[in-house]
C-alpha positions in Angstrom: -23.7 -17.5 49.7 -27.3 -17.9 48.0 -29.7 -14.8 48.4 -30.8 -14.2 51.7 -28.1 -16.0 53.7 -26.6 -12.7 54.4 -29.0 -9.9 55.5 -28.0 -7.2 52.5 -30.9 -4.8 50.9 -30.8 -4.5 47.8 -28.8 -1.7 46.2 -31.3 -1.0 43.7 -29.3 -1.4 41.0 -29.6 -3.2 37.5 -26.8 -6.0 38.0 -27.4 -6.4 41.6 -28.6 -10.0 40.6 -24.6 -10.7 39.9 -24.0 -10.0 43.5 -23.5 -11.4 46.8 -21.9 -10.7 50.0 -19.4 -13.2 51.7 -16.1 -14.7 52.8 -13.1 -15.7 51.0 -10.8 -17.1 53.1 -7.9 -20.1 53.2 -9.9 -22.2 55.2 -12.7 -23.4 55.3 -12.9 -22.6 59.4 -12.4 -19.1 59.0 -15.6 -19.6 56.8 -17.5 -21.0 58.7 -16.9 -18.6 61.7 -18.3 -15.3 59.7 -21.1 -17.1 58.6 -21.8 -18.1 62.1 -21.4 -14.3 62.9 -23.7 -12.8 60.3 -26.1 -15.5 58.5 -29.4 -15.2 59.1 -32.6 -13.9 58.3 -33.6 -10.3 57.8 -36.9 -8.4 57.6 -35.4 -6.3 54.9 -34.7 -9.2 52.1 -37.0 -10.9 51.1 -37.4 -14.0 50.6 -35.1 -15.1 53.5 -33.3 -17.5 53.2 -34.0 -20.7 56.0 -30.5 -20.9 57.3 -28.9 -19.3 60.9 -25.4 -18.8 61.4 -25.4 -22.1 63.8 -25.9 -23.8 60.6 -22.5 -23.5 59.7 -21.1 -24.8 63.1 -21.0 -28.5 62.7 -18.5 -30.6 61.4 -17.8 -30.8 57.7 -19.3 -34.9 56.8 -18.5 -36.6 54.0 -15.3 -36.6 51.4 -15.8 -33.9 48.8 -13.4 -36.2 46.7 -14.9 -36.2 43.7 -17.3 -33.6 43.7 -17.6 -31.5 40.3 -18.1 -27.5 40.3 -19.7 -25.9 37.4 -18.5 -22.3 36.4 -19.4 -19.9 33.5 -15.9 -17.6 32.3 -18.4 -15.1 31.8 -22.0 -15.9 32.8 -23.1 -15.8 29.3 -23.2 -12.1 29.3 -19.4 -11.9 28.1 -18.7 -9.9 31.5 -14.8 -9.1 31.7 -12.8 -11.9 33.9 -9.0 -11.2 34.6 -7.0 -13.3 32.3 -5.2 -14.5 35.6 -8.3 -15.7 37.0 -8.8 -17.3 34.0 -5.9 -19.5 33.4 -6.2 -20.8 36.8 -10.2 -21.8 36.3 -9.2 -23.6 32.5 -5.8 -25.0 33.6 -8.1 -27.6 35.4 -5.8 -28.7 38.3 -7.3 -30.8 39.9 -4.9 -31.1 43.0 -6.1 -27.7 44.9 
């Protein structure tokens, strides 16, 4: 999720920036339930961001059919990506 979402100080760190706290999960349900259980803001980030964890209750509208995704292999910073990871990202299927 985008900065905020997730109440998380910052570790004070130099790459924190590359960071964020969140799900993964096989659906998109499972999701939306731990958002629901721990979006929201915090008095400790700032700036919050303007979303509660009843924003991810509702029902998914519209067909994502279609929709394009832009990713970076390495951020520009030629950061280390498992070759695994990679092959799946360039081999472009566009069926999952």
């Amino acid at each position: 999720p985008s900065h905020g979402v997730i109440p998380t100080p910052p570790p004070g760190d130099d790459w924190a920036w590359l960071t964020r706290t969140g799900p993964m999960a096989r659906e998109v349900s499972d999701v939306a339930l731990f958002m629901f259980a721990v979006a929201g803001p915090s008095p400790r980030v700032r700036p919050p961001a303007p979303v509660t964890g009843s924003d991810f209750t509702g029902p998914l509208l519209g067909d994502l059919r279609g929709v394009r995704v832009a990713w970076s292999p390495d951020l520009g910073l030629g950061l280390p990506v498992e070759p695994e990871v990679l092959a799946v990202l360039e081999g472009g299927d566009r069926n999952t």
